[in-house]
N, CA, C and O atoms as a Maestro MAE file, in Angstrom:
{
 s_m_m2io_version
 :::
 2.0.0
}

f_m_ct {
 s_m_title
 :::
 protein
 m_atom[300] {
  # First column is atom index #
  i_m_mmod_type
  r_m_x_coord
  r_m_y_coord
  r_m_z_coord
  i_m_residue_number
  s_m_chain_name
  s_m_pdb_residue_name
  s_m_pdb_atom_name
  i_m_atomic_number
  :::
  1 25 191.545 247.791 -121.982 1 A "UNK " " N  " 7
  2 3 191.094 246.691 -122.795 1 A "UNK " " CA " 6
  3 2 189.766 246.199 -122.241 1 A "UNK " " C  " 6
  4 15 189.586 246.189 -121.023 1 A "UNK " " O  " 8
  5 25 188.805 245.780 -123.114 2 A "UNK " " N  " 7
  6 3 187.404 245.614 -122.284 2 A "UNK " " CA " 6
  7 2 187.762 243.941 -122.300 2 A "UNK " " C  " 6
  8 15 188.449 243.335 -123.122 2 A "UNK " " O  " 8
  9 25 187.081 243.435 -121.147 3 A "UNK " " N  " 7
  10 3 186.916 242.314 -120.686 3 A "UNK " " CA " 6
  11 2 185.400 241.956 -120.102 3 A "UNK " " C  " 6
  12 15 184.843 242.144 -119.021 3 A "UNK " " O  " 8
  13 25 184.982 241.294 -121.467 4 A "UNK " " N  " 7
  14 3 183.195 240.724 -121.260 4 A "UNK " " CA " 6
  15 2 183.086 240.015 -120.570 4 A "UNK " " C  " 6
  16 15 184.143 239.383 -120.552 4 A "UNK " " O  " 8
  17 25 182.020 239.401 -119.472 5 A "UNK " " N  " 7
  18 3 181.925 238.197 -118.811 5 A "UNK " " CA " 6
  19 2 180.850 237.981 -119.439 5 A "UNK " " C  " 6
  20 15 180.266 239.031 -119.708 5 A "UNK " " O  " 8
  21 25 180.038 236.519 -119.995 6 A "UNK " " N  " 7
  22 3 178.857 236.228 -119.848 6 A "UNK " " CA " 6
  23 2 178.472 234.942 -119.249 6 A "UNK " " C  " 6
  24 15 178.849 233.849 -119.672 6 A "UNK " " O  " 8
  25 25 177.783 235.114 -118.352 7 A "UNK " " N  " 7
  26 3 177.376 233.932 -117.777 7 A "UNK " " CA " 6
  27 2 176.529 233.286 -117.958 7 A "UNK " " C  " 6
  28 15 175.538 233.968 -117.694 7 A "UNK " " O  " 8
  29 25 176.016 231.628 -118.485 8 A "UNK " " N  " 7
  30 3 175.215 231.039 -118.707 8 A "UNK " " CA " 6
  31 2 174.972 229.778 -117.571 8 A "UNK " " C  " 6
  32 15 175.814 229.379 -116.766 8 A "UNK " " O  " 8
  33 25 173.894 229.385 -117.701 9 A "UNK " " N  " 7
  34 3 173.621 227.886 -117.210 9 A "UNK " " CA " 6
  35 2 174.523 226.590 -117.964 9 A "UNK " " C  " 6
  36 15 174.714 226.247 -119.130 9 A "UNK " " O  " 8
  37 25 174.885 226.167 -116.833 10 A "UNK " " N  " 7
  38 3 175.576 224.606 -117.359 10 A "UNK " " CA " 6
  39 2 174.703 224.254 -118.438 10 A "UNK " " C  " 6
  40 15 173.542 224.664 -118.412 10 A "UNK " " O  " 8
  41 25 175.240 223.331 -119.669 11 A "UNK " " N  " 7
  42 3 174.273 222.733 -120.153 11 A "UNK " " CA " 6
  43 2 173.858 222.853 -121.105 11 A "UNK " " C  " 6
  44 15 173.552 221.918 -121.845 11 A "UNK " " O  " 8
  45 25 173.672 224.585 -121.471 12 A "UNK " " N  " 7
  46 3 172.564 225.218 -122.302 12 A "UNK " " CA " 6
  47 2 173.310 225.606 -123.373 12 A "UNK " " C  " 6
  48 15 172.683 225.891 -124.393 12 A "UNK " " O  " 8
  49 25 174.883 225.712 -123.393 13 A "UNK " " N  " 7
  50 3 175.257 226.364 -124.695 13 A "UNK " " CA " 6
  51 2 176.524 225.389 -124.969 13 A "UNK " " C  " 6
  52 15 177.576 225.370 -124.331 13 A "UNK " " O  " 8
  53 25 176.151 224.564 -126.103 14 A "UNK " " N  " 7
  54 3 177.616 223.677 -126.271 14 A "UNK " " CA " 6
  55 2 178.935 224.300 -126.863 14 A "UNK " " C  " 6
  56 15 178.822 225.481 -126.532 14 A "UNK " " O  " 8
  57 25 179.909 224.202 -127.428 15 A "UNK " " N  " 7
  58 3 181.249 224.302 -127.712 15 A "UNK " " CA " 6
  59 2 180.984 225.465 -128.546 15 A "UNK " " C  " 6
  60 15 181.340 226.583 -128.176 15 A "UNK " " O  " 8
  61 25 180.246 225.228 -129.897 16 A "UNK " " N  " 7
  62 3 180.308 226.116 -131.140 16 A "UNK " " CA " 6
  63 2 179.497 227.155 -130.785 16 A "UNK " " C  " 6
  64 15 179.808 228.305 -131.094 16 A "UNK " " O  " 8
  65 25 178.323 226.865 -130.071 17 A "UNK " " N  " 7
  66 3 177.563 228.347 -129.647 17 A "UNK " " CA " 6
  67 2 178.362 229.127 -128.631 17 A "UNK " " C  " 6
  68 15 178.201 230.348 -128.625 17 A "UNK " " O  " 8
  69 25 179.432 228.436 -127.540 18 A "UNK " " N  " 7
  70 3 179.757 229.326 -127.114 18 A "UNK " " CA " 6
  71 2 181.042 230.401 -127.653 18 A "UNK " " C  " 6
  72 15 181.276 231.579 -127.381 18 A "UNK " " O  " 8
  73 25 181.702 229.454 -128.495 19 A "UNK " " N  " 7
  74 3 182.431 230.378 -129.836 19 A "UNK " " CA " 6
  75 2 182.020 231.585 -130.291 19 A "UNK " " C  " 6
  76 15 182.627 232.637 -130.096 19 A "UNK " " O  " 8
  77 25 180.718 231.432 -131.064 20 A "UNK " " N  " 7
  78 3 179.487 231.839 -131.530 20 A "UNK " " CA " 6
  79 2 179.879 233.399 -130.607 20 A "UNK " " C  " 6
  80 15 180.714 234.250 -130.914 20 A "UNK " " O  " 8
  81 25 178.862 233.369 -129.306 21 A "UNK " " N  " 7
  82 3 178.782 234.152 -128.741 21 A "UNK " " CA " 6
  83 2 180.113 234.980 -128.384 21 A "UNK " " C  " 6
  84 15 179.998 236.195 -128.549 21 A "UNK " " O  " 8
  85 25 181.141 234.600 -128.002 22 A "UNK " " N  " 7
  86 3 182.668 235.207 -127.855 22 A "UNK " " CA " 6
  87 2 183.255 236.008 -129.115 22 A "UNK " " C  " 6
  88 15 184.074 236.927 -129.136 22 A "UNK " " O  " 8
  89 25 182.516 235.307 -130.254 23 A "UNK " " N  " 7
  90 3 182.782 236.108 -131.530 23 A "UNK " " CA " 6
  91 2 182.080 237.279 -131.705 23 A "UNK " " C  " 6
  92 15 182.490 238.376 -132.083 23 A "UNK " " O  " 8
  93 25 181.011 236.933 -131.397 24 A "UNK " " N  " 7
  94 3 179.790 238.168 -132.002 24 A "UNK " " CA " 6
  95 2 179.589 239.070 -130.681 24 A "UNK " " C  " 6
  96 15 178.833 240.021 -130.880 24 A "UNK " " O  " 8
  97 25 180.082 238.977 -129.435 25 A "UNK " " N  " 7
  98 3 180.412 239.810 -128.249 25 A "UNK " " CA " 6
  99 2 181.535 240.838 -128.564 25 A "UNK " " C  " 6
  100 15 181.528 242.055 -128.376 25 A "UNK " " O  " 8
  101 25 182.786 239.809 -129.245 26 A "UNK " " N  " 7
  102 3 184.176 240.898 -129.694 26 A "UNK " " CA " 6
  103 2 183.361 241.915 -131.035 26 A "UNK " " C  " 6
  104 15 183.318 243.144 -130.979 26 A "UNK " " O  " 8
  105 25 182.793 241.126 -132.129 27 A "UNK " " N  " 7
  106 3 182.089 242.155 -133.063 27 A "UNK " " CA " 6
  107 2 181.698 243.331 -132.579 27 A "UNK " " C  " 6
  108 15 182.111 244.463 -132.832 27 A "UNK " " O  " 8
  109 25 180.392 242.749 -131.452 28 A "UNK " " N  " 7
  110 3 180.003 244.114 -131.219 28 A "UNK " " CA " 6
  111 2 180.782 245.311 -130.731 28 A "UNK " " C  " 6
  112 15 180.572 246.446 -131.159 28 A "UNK " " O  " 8
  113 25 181.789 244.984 -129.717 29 A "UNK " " N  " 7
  114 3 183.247 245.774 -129.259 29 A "UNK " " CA " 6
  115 2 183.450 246.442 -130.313 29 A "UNK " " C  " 6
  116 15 183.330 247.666 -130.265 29 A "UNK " " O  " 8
  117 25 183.885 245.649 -131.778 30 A "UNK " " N  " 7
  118 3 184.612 246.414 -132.525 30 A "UNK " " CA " 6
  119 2 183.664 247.664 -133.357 30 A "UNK " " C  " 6
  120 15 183.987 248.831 -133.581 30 A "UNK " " O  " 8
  121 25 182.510 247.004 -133.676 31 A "UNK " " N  " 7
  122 3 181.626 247.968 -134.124 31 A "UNK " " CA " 6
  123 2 181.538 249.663 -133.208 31 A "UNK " " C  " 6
  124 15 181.804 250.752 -133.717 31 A "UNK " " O  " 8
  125 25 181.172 249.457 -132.045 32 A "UNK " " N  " 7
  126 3 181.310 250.611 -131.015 32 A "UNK " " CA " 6
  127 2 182.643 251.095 -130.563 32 A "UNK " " C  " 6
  128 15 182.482 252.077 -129.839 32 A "UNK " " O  " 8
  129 25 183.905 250.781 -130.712 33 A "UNK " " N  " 7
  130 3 185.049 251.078 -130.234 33 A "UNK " " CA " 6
  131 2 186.230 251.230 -131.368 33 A "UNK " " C  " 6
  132 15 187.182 251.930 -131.024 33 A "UNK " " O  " 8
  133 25 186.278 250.583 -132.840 34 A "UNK " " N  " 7
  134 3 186.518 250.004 -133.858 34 A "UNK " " CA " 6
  135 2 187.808 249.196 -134.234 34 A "UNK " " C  " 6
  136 15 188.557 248.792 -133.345 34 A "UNK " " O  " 8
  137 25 188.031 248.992 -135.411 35 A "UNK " " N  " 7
  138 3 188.892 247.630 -135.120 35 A "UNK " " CA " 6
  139 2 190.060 247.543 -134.439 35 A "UNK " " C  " 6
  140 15 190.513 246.400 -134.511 35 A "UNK " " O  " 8
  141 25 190.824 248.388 -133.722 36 A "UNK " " N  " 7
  142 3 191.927 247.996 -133.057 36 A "UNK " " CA " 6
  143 2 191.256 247.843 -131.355 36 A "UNK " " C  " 6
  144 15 191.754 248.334 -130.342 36 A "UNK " " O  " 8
  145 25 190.434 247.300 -131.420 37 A "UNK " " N  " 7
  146 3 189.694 246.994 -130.607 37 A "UNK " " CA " 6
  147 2 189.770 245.425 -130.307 37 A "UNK " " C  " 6
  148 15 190.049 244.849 -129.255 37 A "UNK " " O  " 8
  149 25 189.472 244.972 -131.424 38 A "UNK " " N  " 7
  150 3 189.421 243.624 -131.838 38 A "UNK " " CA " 6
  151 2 190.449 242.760 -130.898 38 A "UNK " " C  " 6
  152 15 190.049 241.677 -130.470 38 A "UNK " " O  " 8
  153 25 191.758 243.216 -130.570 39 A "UNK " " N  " 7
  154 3 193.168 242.144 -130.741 39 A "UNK " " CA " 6
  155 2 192.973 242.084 -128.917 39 A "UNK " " C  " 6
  156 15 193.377 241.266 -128.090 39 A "UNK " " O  " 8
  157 25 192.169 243.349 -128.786 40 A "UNK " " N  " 7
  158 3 192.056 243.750 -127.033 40 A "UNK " " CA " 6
  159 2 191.006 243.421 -126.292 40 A "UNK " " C  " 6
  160 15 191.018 243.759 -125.108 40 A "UNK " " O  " 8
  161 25 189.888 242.701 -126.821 41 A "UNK " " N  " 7
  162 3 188.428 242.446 -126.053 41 A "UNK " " CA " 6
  163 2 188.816 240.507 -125.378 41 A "UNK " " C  " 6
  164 15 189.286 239.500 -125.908 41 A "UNK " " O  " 8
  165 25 188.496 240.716 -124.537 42 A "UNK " " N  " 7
  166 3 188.418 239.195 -124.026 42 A "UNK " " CA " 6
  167 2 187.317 239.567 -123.611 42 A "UNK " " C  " 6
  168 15 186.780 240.611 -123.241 42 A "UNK " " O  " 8
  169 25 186.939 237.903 -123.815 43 A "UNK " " N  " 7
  170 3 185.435 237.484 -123.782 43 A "UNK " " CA " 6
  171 2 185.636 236.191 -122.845 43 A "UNK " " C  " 6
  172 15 186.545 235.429 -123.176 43 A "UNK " " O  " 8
  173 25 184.915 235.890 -121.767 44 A "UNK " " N  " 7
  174 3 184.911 234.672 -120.864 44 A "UNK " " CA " 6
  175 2 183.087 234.393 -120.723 44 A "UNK " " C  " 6
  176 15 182.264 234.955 -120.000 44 A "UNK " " O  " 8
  177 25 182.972 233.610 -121.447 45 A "UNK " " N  " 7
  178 3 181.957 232.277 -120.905 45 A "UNK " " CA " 6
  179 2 181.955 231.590 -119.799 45 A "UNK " " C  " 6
  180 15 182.617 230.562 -119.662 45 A "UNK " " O  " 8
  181 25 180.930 232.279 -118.560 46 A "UNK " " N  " 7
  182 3 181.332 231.402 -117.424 46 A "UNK " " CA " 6
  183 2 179.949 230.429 -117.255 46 A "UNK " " C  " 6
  184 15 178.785 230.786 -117.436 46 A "UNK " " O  " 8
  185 25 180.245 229.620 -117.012 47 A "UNK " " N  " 7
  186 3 179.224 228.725 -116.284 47 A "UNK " " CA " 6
  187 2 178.756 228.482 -115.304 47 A "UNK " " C  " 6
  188 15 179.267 227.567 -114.658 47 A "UNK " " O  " 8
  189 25 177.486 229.243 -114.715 48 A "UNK " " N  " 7
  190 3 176.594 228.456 -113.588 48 A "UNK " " CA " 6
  191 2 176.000 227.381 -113.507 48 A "UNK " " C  " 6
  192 15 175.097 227.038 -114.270 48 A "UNK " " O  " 8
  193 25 176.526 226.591 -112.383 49 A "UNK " " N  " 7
  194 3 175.809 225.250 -111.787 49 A "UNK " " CA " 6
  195 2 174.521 225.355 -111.988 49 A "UNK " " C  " 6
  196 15 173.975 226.241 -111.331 49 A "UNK " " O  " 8
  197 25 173.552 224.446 -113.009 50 A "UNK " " N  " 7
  198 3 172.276 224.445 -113.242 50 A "UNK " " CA " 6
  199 2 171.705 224.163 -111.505 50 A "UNK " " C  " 6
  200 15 172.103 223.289 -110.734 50 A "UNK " " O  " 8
  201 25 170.684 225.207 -111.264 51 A "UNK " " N  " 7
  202 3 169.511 225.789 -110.245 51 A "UNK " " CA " 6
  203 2 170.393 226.620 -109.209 51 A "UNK " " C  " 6
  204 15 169.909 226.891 -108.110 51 A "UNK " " O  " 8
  205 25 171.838 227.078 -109.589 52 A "UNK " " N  " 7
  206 3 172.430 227.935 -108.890 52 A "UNK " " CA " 6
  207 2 171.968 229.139 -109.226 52 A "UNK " " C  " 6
  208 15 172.340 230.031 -108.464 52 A "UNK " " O  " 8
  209 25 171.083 229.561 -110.365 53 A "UNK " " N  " 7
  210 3 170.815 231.036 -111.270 53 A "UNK " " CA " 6
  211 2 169.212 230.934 -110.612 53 A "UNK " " C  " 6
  212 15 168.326 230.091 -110.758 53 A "UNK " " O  " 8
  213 25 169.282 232.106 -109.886 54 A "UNK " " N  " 7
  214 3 168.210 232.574 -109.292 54 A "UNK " " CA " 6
  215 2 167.197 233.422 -109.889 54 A "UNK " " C  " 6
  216 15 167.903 234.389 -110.173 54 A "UNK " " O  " 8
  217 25 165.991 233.739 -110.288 55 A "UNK " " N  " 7
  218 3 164.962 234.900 -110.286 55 A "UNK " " CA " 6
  219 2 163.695 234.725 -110.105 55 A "UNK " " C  " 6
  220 15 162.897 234.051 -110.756 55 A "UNK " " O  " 8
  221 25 163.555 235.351 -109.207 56 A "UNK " " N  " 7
  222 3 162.304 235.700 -108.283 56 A "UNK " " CA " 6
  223 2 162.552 235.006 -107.467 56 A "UNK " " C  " 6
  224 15 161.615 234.252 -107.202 56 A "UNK " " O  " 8
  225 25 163.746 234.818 -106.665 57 A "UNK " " N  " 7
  226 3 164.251 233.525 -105.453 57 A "UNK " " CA " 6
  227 2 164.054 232.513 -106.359 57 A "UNK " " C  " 6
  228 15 165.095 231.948 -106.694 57 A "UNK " " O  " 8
  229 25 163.276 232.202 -106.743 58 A "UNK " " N  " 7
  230 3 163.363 230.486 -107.400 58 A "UNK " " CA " 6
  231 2 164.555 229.808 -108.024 58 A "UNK " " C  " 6
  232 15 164.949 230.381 -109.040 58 A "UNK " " O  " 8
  233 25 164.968 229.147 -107.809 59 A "UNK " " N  " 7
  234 3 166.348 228.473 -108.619 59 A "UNK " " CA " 6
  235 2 166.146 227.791 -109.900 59 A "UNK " " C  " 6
  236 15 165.848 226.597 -109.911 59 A "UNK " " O  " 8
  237 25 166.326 228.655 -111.288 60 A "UNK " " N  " 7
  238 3 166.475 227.939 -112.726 60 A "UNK " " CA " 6
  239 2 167.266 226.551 -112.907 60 A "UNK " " C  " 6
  240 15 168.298 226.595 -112.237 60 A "UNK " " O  " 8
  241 25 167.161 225.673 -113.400 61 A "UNK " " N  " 7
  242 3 167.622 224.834 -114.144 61 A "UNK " " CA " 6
  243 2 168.514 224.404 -115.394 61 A "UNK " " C  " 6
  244 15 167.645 223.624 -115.784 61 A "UNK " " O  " 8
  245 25 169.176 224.306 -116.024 62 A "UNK " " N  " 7
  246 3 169.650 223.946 -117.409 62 A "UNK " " CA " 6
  247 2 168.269 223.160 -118.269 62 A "UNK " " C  " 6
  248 15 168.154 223.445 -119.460 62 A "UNK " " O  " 8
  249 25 167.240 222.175 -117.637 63 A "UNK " " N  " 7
  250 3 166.011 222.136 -118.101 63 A "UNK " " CA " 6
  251 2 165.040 223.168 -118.678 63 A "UNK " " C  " 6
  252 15 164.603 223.364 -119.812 63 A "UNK " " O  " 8
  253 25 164.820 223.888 -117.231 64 A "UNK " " N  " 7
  254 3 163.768 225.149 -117.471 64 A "UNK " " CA " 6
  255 2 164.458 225.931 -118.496 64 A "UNK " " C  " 6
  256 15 163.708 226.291 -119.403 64 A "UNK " " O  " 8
  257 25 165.373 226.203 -118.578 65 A "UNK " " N  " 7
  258 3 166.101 227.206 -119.531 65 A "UNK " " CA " 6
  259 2 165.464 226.530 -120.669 65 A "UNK " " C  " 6
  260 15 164.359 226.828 -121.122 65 A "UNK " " O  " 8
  261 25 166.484 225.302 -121.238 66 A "UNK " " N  " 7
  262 3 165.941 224.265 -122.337 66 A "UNK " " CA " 6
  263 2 164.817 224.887 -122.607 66 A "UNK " " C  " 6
  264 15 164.792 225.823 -123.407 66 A "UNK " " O  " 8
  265 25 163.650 224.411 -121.921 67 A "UNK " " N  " 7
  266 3 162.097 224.504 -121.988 67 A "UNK " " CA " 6
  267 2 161.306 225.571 -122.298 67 A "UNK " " C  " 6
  268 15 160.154 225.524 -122.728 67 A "UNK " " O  " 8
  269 25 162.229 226.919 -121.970 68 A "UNK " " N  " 7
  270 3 161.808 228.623 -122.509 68 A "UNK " " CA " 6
  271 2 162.154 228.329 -123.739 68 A "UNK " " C  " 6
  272 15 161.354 228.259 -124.673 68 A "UNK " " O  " 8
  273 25 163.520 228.113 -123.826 69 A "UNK " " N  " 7
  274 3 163.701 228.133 -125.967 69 A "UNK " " CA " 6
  275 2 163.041 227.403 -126.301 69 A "UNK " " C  " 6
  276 15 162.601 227.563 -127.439 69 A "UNK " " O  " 8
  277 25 162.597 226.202 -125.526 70 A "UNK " " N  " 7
  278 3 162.183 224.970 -126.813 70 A "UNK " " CA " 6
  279 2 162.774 224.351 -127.418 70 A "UNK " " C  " 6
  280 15 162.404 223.983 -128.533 70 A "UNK " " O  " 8
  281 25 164.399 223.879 -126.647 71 A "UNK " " N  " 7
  282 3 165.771 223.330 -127.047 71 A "UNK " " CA " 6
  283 2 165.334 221.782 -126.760 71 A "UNK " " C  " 6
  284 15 164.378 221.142 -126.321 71 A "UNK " " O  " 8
  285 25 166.350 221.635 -127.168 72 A "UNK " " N  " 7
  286 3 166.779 220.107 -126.796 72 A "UNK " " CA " 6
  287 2 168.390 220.238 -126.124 72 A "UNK " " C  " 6
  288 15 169.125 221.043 -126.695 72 A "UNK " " O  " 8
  289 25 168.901 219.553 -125.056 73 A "UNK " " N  " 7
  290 3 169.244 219.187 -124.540 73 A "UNK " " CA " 6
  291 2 171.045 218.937 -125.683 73 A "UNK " " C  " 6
  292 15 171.379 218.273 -126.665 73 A "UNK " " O  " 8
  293 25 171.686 219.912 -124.760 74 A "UNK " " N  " 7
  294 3 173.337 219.995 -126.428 74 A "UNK " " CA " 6
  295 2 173.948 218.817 -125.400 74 A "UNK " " C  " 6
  296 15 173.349 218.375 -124.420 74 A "UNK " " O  " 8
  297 25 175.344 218.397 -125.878 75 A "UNK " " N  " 7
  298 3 176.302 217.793 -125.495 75 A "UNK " " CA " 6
  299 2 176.079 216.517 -125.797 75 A "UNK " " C  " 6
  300 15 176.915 215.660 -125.513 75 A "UNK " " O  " 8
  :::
 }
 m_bond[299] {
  # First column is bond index #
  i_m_from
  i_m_to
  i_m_order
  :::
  1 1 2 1
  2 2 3 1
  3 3 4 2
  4 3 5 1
  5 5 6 1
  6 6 7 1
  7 7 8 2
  8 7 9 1
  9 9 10 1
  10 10 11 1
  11 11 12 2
  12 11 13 1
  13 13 14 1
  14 14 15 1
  15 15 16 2
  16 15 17 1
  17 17 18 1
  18 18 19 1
  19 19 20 2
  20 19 21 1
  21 21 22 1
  22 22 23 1
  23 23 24 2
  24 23 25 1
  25 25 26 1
  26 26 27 1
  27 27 28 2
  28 27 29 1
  29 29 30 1
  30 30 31 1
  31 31 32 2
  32 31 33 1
  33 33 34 1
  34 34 35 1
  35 35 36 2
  36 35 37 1
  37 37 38 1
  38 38 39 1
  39 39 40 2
  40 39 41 1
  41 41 42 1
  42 42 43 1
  43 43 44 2
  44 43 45 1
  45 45 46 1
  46 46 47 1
  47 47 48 2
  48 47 49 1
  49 49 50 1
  50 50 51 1
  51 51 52 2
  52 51 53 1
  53 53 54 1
  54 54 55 1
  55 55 56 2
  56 55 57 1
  57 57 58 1
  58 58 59 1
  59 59 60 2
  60 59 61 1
  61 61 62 1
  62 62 63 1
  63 63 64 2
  64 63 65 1
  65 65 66 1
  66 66 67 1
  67 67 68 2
  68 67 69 1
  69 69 70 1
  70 70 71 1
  71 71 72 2
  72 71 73 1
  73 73 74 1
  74 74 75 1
  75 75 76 2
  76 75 77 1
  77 77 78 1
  78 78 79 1
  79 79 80 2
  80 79 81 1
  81 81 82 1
  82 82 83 1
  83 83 84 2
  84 83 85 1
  85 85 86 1
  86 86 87 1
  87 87 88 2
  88 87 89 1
  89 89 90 1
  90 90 91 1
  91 91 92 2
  92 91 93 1
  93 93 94 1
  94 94 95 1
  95 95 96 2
  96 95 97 1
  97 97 98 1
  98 98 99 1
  99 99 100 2
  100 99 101 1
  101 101 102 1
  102 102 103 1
  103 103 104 2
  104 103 105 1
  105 105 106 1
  106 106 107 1
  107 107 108 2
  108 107 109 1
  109 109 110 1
  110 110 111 1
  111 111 112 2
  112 111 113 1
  113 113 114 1
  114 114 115 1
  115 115 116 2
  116 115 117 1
  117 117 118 1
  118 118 119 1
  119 119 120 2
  120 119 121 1
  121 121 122 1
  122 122 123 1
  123 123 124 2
  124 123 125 1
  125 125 126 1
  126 126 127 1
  127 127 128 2
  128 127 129 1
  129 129 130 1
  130 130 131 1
  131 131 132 2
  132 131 133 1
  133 133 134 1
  134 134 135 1
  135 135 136 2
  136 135 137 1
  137 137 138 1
  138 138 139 1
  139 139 140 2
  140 139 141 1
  141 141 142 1
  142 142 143 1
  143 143 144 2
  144 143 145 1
  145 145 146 1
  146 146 147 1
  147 147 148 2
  148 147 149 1
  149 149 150 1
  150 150 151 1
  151 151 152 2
  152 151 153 1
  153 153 154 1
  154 154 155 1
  155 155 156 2
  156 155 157 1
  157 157 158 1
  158 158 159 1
  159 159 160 2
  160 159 161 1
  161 161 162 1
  162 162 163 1
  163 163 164 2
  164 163 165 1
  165 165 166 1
  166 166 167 1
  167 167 168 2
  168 167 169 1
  169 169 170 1
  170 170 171 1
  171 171 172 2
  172 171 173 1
  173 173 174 1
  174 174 175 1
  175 175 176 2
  176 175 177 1
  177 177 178 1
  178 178 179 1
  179 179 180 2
  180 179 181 1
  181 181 182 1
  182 182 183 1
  183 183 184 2
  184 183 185 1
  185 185 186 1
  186 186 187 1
  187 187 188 2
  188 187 189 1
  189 189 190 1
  190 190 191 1
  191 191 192 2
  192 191 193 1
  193 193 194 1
  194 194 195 1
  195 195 196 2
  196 195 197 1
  197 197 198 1
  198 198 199 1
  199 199 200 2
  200 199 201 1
  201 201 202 1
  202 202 203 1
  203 203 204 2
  204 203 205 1
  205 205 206 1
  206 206 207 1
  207 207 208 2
  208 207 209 1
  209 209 210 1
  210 210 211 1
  211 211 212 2
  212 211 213 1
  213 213 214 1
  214 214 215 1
  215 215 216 2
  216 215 217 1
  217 217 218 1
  218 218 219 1
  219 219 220 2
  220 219 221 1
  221 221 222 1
  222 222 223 1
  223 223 224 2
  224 223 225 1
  225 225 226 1
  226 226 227 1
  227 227 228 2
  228 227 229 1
  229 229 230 1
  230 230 231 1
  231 231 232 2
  232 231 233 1
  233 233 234 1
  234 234 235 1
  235 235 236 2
  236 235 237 1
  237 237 238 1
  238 238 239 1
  239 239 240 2
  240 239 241 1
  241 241 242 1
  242 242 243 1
  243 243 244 2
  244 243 245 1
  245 245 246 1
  246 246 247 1
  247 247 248 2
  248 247 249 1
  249 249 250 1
  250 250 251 1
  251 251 252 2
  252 251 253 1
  253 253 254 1
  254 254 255 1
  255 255 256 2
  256 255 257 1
  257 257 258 1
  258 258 259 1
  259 259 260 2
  260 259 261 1
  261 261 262 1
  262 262 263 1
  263 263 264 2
  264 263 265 1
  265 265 266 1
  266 266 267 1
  267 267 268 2
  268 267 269 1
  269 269 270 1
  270 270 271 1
  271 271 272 2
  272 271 273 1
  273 273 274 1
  274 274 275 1
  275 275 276 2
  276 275 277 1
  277 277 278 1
  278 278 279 1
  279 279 280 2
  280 279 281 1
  281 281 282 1
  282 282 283 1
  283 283 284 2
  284 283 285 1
  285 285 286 1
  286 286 287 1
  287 287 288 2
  288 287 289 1
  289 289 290 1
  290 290 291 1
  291 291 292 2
  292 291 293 1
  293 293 294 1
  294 294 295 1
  295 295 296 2
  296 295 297 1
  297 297 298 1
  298 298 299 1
  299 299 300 2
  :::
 }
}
């Protein structure tokens, strides 16, 4: 059974987007594997502590993230 992790920044993805994404993560499963696929994919949304997500050593934010999309601030 495949088991997705995706990990985001605190902050950045509220309730329905992270639905959103758990849905359209199992889709893609089913598309490449096909539908009896579906009943077997778990999907986990994990959350990193905003400036715990590192690249280039530097520690990201739930802000800086914000500030690449050009979001506003969910919850």
């Amino acid at each position: 059974m495949p088991f997705v992790t995706v990990k985001v920044i605190e902050g950045v993805f509220d309730e329905t987007r992270k639905r959103a994404l758990a849905e359209q993560v199992t889709e893609a499963m089913v598309r490449v594997e096909g539908e009896a696929m579906r009943p077997l994919t778990w999907v986990v949304v994990e959350e990193v502590k905003s400036g715990d997500w590192y690249i280039g050593g530097a520690g990201k934010t739930t802000q800086d993230v914000l500030a690449l999309a050009g979001a506003a601030p969910v919850g």
